[in-house]
N, C-alpha and C positions, 0 to 999 in steps of 0.2 A: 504494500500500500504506500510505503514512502514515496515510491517513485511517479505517482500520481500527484496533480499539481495540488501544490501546499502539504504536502505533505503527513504525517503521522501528529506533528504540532500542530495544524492546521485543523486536524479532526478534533483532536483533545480539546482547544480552543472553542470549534463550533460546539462540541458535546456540552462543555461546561456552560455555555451561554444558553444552551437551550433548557439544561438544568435548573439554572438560575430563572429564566422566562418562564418557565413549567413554575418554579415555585410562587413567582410573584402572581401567574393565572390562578392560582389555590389559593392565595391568599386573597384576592380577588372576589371568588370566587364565594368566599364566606362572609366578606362583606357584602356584597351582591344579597346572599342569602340575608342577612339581618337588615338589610337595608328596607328587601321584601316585605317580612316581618312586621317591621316595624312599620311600615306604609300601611300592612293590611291592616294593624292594630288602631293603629290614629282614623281609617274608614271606617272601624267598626266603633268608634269612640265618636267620630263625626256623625254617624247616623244613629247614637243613639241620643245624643244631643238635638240631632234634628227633630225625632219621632218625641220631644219633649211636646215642640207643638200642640200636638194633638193628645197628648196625656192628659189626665186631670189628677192634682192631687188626690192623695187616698187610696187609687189606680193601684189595684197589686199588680208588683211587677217580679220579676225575677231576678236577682242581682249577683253578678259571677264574682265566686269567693276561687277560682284558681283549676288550674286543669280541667277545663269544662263543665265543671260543676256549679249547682248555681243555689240560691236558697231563696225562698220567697218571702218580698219586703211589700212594705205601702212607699208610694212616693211623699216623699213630706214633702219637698216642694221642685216645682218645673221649672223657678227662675233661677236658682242660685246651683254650679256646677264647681267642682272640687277637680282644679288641676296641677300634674304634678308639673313641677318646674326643674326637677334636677334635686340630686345631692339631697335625697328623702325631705326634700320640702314641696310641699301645695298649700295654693292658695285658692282661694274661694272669688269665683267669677263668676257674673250674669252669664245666663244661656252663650244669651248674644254675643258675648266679648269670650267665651270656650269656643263659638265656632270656628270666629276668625283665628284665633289662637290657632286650633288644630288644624283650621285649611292652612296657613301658614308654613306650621310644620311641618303638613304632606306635603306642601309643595316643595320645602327645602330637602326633605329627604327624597321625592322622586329626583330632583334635581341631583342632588348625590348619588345617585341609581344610575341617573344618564350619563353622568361623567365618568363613573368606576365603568362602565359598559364602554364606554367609548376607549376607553384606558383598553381595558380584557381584549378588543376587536384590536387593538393597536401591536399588542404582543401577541395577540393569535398569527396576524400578521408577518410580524420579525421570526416568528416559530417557523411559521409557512416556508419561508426566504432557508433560514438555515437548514429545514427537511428537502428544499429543491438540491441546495449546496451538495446535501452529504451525498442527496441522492446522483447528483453527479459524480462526486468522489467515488461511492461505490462501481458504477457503468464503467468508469473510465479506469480502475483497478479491473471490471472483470473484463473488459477488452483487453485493456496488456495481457492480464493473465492468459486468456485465450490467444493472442498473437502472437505468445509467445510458445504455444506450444506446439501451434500449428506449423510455425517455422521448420519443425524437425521432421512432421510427415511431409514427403516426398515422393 
């Protein structure tokens, strides 16, 4: 294989950089996932802010205590919403002023979503480039090798 252009450092070289791109696509890759996550979380927290609307206090409703599990409560009230702000604190917001809060946040987190994506297409990319390279390297190894064998049948 040395004698294939670039040689045996030249493979080492591409291998390790596609090692390195493989690991930053996985890491990518998990943020992508919590980025999801956390989009779906703030939808499913924006609509149930919305469906306050049409709630009436006293309205039992069902309220999620963790792992899909839920317990049943009354509404005490449809105007005042409890959101959390970071670093185990919340504070207490009109409906009104939770929505925009959480369209807000979806929109910052999808926006986060769209750039890690654009990033992950970008070293999917460079990945691409270095599998044409090697796949060069290889062709151009099993031609020598084969040219070189054929030389001797005669």
């Amino acid at each position: 294989m040395s004698s294939a252009p670039g040689g045996e450092e030249e493979v080492r070289r591409l291998l390790a950089a596609y090692e390195q791109y493989q690991a930053q696509a996985d890491g990518i890759m998990q943020q992508l996932n919590l980025t999801q996550m956390t989009a779906a979380g703030l939808e499913r927290a924006l609509n149930a802010v919305e469906a306050l609307d049409t709630a009436k206090e006293g309205q039992e409703i069902l309220v999620p205590i963790g792992s899909g599990s839920f317990v049943y409560g009354s509404l005490a009230s449809k105007e005042k919403v409890v959101l959390n702000v970071g670093a185990g604190v919340s504070i207490e917001k009109t409906a009104a002023e939770a929505k925009e809060i959480l369209k807000a946040r979806r929109t910052e987190v999808l926006e986060g979503s769209r750039k890690l994506s654009e990033v992950l297409a970008k070293i999917d990319k460079e990945m691409q480039k270095i599998q044409g390279i090697m796949q060069q390297f290889e062709e151009s190894a099993h031609q020598h090798q084969h040219g070189t064998e054929s030389e001797g049948i005669v």
